[in-house]
OpenMM code with the backbone's topology and positions (N, CA, C; nanometers):
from openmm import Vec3, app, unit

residues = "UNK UNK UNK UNK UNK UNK UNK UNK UNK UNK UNK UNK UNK UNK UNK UNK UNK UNK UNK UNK UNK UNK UNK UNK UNK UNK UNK UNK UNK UNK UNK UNK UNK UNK UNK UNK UNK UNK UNK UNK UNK UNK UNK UNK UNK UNK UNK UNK UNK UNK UNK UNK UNK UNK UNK UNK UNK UNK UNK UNK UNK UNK UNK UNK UNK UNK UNK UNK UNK UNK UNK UNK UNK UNK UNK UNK UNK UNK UNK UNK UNK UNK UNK UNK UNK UNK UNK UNK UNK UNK UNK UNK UNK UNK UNK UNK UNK UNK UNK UNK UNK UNK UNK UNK UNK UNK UNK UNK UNK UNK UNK UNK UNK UNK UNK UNK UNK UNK UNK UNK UNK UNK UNK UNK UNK UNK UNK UNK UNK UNK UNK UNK UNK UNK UNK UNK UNK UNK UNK UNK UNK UNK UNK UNK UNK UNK UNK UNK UNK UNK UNK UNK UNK UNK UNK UNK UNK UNK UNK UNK UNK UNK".split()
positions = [
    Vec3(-10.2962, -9.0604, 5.0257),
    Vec3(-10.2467, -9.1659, 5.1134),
    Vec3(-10.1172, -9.2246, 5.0589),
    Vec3(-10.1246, -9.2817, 4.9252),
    Vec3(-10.0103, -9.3127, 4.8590),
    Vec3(-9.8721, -9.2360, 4.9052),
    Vec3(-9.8967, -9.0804, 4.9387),
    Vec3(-9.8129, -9.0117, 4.8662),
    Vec3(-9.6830, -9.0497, 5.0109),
    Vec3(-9.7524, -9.0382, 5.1596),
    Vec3(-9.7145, -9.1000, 5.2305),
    Vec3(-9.6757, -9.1932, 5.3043),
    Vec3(-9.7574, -9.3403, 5.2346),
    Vec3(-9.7351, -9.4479, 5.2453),
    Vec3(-9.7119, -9.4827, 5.0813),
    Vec3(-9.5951, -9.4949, 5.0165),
    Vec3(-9.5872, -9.5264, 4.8443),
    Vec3(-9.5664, -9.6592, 4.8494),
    Vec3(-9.5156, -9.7453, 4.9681),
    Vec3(-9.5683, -9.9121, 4.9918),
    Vec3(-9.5946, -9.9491, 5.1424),
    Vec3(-9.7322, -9.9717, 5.0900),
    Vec3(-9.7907, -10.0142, 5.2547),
    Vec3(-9.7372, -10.0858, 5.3387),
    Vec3(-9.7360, -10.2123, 5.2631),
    Vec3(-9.7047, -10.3306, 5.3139),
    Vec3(-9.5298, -10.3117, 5.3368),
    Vec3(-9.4504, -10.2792, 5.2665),
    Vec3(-9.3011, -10.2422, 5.3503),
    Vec3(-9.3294, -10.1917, 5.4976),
    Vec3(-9.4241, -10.0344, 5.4845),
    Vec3(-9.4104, -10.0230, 5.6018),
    Vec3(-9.4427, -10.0712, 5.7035),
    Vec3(-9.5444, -10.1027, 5.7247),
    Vec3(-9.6212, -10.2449, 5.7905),
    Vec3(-9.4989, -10.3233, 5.8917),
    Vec3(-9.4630, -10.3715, 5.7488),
    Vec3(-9.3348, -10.4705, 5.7824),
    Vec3(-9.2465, -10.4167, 5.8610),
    Vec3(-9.1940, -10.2968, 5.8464),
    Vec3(-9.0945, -10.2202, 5.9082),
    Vec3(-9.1108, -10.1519, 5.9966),
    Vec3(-9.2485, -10.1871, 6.0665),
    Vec3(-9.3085, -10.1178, 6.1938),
    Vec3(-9.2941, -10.2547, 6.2755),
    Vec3(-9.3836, -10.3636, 6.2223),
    Vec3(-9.3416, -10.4725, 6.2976),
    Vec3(-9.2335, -10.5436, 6.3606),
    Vec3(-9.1577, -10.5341, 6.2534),
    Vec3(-9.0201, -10.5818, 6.2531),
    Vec3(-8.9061, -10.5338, 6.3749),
    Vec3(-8.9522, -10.3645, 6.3671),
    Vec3(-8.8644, -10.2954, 6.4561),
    Vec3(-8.9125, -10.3381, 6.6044),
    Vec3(-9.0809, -10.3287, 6.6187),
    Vec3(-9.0849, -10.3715, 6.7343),
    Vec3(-9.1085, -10.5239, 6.7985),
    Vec3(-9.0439, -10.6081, 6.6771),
    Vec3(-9.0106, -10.7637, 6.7151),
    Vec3(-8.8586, -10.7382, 6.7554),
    Vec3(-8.8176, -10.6816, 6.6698),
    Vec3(-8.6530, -10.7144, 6.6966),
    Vec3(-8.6231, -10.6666, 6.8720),
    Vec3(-8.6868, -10.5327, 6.8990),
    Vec3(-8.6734, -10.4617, 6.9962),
    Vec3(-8.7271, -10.4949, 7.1271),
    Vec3(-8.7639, -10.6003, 7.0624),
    Vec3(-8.8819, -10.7002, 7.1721),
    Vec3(-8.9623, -10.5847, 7.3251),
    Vec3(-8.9766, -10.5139, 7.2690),
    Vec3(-9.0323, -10.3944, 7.3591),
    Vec3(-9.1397, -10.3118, 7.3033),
    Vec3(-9.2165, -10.2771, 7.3812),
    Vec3(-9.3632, -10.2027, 7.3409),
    Vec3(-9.3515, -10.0603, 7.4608),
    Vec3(-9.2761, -10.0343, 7.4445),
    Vec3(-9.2664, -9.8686, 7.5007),
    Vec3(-9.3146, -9.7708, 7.3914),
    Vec3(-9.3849, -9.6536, 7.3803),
    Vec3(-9.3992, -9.5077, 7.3028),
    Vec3(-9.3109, -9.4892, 7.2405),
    Vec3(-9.1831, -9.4763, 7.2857),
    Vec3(-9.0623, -9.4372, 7.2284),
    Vec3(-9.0489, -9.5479, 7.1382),
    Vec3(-9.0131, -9.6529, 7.1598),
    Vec3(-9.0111, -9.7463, 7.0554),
    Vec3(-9.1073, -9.7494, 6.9275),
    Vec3(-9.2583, -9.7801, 6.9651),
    Vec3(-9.3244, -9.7399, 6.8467),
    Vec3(-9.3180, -9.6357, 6.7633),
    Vec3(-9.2921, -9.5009, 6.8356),
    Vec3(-9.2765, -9.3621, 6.7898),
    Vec3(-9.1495, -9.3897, 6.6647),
    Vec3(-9.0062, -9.4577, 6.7180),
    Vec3(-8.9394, -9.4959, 6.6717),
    Vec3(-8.9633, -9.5757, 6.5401),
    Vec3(-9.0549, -9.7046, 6.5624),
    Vec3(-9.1049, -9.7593, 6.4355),
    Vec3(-9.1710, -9.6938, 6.3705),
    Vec3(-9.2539, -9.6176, 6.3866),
    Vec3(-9.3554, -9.5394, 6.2904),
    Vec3(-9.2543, -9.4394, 6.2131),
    Vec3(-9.1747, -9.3897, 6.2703),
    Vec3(-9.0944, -9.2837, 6.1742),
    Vec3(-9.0143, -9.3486, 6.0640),
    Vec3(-8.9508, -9.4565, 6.1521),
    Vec3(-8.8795, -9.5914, 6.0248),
    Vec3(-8.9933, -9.6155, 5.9190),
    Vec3(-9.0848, -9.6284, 6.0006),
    Vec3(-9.2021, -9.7118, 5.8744),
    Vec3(-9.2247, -9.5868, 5.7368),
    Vec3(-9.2568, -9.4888, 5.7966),
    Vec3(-9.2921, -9.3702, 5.6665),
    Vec3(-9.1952, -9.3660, 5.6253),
    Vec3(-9.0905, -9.2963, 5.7163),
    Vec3(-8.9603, -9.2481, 5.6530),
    Vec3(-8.8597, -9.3430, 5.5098),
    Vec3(-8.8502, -9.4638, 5.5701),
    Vec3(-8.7567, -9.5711, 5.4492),
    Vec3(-8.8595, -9.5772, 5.3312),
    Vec3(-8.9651, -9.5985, 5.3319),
    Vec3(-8.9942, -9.6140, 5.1975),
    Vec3(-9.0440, -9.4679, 5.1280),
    Vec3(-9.0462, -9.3821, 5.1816),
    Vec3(-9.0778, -9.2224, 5.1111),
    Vec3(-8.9033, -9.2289, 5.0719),
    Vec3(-8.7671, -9.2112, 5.1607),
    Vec3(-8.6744, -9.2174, 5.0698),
    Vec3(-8.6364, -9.3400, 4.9920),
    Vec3(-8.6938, -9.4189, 4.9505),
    Vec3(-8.6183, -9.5255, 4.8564),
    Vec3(-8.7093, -9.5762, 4.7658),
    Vec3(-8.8784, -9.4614, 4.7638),
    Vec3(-8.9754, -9.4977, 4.6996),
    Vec3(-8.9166, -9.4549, 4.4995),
    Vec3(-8.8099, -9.3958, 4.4828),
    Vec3(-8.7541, -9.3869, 4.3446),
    Vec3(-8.6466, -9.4936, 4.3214),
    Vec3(-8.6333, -9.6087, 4.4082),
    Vec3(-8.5804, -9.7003, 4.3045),
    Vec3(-8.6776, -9.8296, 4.3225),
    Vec3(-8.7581, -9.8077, 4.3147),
    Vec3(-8.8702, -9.9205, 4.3167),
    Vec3(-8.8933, -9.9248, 4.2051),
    Vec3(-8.9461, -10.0191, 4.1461),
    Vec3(-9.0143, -10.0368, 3.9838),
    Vec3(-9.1536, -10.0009, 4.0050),
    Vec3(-9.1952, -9.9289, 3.8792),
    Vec3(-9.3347, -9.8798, 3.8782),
    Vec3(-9.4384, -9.9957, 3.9024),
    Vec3(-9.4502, -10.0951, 3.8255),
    Vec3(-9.5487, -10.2194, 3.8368),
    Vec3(-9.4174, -10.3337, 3.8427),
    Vec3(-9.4523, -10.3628, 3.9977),
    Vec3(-9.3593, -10.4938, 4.0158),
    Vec3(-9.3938, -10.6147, 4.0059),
    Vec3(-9.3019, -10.6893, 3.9199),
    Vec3(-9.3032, -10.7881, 3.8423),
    Vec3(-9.4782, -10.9097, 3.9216),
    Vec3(-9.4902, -10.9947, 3.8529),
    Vec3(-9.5784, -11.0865, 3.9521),
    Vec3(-9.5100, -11.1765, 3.9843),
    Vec3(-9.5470, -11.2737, 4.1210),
    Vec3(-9.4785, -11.4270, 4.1183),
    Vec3(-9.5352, -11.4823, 4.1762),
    Vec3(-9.4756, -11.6352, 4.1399),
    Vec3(-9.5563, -11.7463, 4.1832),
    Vec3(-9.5151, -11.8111, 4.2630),
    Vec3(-9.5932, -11.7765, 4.3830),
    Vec3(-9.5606, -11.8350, 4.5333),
    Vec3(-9.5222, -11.9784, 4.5757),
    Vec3(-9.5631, -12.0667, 4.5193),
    Vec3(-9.4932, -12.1710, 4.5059),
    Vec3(-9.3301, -12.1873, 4.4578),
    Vec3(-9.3287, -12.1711, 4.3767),
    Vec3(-9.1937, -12.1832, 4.3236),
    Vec3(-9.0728, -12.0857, 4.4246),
    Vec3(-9.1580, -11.9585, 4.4618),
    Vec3(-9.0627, -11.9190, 4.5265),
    Vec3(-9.0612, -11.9538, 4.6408),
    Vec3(-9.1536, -11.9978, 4.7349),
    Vec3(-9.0734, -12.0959, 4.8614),
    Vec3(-9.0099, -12.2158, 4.8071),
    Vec3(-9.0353, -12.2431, 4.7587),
    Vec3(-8.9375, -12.3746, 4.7289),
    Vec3(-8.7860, -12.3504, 4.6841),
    Vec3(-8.7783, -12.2170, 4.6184),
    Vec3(-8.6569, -12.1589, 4.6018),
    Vec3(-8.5672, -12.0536, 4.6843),
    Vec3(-8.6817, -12.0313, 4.8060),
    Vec3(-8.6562, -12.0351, 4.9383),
    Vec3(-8.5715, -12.0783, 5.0262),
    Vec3(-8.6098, -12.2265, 5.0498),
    Vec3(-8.5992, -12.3264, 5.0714),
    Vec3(-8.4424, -12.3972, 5.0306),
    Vec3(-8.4640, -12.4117, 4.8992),
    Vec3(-8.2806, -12.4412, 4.8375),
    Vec3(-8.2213, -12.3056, 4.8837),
    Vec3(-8.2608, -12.2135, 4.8742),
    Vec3(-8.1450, -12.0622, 4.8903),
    Vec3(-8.1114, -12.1293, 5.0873),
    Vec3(-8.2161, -12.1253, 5.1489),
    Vec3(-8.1726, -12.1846, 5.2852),
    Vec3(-8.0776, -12.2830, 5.3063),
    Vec3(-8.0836, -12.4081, 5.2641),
    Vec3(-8.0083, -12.4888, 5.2438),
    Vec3(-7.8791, -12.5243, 5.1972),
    Vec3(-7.9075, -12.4146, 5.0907),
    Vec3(-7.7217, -12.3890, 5.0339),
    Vec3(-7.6681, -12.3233, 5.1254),
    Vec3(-7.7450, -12.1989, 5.1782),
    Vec3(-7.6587, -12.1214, 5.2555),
    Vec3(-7.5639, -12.2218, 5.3804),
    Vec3(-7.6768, -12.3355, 5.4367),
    Vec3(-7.6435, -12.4048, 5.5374),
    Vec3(-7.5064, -12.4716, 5.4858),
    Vec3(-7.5222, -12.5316, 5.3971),
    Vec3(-7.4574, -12.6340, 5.3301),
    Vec3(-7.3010, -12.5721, 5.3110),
    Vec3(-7.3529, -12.4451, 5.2643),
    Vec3(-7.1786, -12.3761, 5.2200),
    Vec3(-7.1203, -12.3057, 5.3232),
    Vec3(-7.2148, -12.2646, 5.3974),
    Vec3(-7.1241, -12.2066, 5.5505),
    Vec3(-7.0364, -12.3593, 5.6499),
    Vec3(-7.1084, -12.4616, 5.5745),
    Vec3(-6.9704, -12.5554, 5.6512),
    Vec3(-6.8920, -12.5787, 5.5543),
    Vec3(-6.8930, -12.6052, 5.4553),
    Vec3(-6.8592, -12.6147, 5.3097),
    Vec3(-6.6815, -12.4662, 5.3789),
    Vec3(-6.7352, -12.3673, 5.3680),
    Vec3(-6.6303, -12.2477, 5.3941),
    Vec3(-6.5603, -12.2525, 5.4905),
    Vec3(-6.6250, -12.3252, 5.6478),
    Vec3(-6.5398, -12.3230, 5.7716),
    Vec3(-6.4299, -12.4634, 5.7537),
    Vec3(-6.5206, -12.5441, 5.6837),
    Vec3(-6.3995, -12.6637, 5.6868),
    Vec3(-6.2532, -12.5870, 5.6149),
    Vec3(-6.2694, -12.5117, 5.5065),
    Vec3(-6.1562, -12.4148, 5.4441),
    Vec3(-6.1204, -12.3638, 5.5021),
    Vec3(-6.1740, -12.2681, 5.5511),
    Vec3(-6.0631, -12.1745, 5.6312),
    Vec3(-5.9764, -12.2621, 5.7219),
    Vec3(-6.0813, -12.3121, 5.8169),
    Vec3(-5.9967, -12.3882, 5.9275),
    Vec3(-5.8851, -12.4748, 5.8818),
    Vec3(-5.8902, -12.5919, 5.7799),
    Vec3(-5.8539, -12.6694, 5.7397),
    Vec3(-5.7091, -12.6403, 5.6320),
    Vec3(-5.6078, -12.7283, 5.5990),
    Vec3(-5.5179, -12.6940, 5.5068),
    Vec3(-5.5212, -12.5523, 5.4165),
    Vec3(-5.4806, -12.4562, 5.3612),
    Vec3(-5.5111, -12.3237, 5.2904),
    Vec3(-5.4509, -12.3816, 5.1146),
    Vec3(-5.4108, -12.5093, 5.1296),
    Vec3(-5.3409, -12.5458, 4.9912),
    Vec3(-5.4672, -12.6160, 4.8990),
    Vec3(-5.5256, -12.6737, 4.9804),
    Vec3(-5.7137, -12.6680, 4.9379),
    Vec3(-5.7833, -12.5761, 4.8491),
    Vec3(-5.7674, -12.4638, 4.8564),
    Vec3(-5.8397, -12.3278, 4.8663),
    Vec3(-5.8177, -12.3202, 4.7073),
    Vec3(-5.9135, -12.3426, 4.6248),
    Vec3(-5.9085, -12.3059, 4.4717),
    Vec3(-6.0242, -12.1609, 4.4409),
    Vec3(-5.9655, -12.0628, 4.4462),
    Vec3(-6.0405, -11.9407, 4.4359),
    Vec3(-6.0405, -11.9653, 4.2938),
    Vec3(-6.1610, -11.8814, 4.2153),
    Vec3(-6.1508, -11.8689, 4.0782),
    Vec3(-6.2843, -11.7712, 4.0456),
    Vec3(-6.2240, -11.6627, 3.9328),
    Vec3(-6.3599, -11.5828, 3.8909),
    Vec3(-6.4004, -11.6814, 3.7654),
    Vec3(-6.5526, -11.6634, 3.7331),
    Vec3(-6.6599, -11.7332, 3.6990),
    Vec3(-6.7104, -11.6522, 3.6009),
    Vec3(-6.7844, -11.6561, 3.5176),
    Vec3(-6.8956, -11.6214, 3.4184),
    Vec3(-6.9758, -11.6821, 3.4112),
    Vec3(-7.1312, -11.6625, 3.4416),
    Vec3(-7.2123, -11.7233, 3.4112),
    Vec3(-7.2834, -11.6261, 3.2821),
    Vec3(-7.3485, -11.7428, 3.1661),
    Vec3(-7.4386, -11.6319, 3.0566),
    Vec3(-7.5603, -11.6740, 3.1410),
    Vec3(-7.6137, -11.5490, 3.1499),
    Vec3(-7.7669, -11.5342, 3.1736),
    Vec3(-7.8772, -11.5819, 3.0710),
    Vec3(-7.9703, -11.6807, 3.1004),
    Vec3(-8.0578, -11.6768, 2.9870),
    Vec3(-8.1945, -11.5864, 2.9873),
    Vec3(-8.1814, -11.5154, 3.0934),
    Vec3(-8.3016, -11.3899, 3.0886),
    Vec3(-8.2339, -11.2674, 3.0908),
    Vec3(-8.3208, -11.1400, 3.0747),
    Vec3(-8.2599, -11.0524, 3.0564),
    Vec3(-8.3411, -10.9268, 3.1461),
    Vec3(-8.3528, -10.9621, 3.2375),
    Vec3(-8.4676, -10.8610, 3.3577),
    Vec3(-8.3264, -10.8039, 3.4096),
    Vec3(-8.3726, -10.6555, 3.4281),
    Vec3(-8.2413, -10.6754, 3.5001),
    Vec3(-8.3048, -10.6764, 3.6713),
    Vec3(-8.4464, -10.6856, 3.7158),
    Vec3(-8.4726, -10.6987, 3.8197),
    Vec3(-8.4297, -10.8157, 3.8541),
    Vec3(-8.4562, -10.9594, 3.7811),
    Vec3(-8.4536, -11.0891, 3.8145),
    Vec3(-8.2763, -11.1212, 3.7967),
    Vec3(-8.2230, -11.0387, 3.7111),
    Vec3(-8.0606, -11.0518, 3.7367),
    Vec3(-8.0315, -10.9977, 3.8652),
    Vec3(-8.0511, -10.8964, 3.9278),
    Vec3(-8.0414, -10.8742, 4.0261),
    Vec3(-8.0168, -10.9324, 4.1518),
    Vec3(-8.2087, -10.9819, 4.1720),
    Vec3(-8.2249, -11.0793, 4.2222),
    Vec3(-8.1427, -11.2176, 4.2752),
    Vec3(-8.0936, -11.2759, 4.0982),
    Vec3(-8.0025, -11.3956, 4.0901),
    Vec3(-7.8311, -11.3536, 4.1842),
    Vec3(-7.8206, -11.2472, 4.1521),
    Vec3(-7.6833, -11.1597, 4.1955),
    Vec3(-7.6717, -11.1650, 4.3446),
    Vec3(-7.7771, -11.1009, 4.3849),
    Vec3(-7.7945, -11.1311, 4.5212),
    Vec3(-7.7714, -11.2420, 4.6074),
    Vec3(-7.8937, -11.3916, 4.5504),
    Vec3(-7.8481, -11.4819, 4.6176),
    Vec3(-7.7336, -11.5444, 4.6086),
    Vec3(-7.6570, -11.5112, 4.4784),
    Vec3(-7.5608, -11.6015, 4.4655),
    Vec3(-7.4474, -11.5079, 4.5772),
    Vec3(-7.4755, -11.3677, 4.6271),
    Vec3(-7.3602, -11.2984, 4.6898),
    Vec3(-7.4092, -11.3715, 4.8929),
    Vec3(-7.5469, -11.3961, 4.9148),
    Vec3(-7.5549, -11.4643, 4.9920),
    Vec3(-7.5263, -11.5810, 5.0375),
    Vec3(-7.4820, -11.6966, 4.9412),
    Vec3(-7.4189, -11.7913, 4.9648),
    Vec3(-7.2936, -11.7857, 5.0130),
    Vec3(-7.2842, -11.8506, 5.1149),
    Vec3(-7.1599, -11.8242, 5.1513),
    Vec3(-6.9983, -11.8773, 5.0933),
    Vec3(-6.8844, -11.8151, 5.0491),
    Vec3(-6.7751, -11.8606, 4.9815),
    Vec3(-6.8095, -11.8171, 4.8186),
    Vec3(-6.9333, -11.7253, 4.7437),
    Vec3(-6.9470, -11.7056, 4.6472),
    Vec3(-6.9873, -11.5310, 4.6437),
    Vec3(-6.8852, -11.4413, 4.5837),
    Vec3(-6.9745, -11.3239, 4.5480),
    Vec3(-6.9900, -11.2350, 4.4280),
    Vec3(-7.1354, -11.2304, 4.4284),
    Vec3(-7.1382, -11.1424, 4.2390),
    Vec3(-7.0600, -11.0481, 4.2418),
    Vec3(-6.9820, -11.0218, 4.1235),
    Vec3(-6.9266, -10.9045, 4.1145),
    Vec3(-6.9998, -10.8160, 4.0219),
    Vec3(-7.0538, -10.8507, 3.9088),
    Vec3(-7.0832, -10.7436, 3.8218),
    Vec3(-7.2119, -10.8214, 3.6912),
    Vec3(-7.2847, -10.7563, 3.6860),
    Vec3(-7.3588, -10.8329, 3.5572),
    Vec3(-7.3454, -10.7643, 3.4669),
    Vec3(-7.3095, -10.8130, 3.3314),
    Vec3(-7.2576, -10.7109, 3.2236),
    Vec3(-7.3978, -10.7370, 3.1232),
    Vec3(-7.4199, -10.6158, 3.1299),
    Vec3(-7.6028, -10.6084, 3.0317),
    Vec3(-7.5464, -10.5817, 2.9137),
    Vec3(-7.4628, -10.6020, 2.8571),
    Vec3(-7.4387, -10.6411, 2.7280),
    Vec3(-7.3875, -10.7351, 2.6559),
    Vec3(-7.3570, -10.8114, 2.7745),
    Vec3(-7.3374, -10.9752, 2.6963),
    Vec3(-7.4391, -11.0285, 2.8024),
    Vec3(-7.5246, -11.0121, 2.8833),
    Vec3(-7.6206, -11.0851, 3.0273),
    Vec3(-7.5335, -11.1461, 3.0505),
    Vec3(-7.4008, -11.1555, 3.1069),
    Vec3(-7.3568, -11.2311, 3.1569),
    Vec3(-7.2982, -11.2016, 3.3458),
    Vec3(-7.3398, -11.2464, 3.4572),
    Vec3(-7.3393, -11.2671, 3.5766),
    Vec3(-7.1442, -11.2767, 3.6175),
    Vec3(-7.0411, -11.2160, 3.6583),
    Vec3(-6.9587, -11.2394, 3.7193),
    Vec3(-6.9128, -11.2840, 3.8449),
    Vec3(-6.9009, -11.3889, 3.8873),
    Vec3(-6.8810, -11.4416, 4.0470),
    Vec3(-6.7216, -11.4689, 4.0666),
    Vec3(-6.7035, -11.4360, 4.2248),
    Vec3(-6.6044, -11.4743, 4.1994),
    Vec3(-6.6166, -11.6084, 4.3687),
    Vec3(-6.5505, -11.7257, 4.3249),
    Vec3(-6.6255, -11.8258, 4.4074),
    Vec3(-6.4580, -11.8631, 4.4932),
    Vec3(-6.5010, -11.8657, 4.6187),
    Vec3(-6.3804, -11.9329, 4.6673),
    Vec3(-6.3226, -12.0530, 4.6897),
    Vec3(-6.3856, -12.1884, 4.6434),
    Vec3(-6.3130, -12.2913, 4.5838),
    Vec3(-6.3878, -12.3870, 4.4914),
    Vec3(-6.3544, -12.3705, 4.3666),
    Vec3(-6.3983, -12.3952, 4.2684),
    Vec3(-6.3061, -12.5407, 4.1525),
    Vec3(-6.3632, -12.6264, 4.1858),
    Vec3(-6.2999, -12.7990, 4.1311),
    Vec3(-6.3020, -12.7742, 4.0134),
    Vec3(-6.4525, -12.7145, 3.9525),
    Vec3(-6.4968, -12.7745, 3.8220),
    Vec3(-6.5889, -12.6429, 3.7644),
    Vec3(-6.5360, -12.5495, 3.7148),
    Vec3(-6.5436, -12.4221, 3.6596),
    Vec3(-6.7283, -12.4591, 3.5955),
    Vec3(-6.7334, -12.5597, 3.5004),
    Vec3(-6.8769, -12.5514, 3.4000),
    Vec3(-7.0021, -12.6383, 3.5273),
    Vec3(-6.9341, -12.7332, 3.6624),
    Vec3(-7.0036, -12.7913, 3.7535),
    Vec3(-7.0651, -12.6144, 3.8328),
    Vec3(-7.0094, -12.5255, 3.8630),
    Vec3(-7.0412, -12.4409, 3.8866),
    Vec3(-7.1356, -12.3320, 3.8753),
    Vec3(-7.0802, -12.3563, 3.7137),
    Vec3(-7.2269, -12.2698, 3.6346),
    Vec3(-7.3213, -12.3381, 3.5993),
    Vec3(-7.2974, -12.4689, 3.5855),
    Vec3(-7.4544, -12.5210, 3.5962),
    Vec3(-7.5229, -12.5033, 3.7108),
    Vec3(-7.4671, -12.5567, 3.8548),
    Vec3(-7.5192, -12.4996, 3.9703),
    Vec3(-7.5873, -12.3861, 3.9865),
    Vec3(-7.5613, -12.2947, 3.9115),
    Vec3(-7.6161, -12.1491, 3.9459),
    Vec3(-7.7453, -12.1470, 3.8923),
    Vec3(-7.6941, -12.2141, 3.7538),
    Vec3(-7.8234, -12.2066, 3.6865),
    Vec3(-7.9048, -12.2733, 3.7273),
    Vec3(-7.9088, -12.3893, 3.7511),
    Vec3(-8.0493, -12.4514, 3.7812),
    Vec3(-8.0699, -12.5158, 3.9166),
    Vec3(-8.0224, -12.4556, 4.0222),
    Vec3(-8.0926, -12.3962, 4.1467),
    Vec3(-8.1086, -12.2676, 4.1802),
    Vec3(-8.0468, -12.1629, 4.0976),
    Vec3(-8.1102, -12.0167, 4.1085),
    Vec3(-8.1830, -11.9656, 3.9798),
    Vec3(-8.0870, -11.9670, 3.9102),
    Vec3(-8.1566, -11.8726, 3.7559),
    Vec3(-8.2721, -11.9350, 3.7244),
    Vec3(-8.3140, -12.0690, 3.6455),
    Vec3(-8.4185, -12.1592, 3.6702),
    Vec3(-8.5390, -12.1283, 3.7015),
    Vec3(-8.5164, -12.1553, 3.8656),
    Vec3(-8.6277, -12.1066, 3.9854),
    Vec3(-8.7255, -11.9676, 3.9076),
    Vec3(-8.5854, -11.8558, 3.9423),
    Vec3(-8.6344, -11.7365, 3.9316),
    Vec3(-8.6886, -11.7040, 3.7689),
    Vec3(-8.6895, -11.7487, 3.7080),
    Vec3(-8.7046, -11.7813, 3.5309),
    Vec3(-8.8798, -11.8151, 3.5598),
    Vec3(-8.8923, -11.8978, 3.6797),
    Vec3(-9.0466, -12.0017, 3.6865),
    Vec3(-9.1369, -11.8908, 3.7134),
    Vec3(-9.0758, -11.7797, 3.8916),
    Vec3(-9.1110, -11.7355, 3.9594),
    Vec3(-9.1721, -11.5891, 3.9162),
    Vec3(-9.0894, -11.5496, 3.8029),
    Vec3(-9.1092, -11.4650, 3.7433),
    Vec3(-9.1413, -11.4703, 3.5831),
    Vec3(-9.1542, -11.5759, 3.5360),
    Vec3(-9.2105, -11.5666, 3.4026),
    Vec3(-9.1550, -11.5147, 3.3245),
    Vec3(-8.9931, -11.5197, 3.3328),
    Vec3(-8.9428, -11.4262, 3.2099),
    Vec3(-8.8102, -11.5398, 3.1600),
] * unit.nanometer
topology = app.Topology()
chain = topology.addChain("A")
for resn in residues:
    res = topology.addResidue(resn, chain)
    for name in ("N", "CA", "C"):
        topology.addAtom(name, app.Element.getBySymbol(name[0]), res)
């Protein structure tokens, strides 16, 4: 069973999903989801981690929750910029040091910080753990990296136990 389903619950998800988005219950459509459903996770079942990490559901809606909120917060945060004066606009690349060293949960951190809007990871260097962003207007270079840290890195530090 595994060998065809190597994560259930993705596919599940990716059966549902297709026929929420598609808001339609035709054959063809399901036929459609069911092939999505096997098919994506048989090819992408080799970059999965063998035993994935545990977490604690609390912490991660709540870090949810802030990831929602920033996003809200910085997508007006970005339109007032663009729209507004361009002499405003303090771009600047960033370093953050990582104080964990997963590189799943760096990842992770990489991600949301590339979802925020006006901020994107560029590179995590696993030999110093250190996170590269490059942020598009930036006052206060160390106000920044604290930000990261302790509404993302933090969180994910709780969520994942490392």
């Amino acid at each position: 069973m595994r060998r065809f389903f190597p994560h259930p619950a993705l596919s599940i998800a990716i059966f549902l999903l297709w026929m929420a988005l598609n808001n339609a219950s035709s054959l063809a459509h399901a036929v459609l989801a069911l092939i999505l459903a096997i098919g994506l996770p048989l090819l992408t079942h080799r970059f999965w981690p063998e035993h994935p990490p545990s977490v604690k559901l609390l912490p991660a809606i709540k870090l949810l929750g802030i990831v929602l909120w920033d996003i809200l917060l910085a997508s007006i945060d970005v339109a007032k910029l663009v729209l507004g004066p361009t002499k405003r606009i303090k771009p600047a690349f960033i370093e953050v040091p990582l104080d964990m060293q997963d590189p799943f949960v760096g990842t992770l951190l990489a991600s949301i910080v590339s979802l925020t809007p006006g901020t994107v990871s560029i590179d995590i260097d696993r030999s110093r753990w250190v996170l590269q962003v490059h942020a598009l207007n930036v006052d206060d270079r160390e106000a920044t990296i604290r930000a990261i840290k302790t509404r993302y890195e933090q969180p994910l530090k709780e969520i994942f136990s490392c």
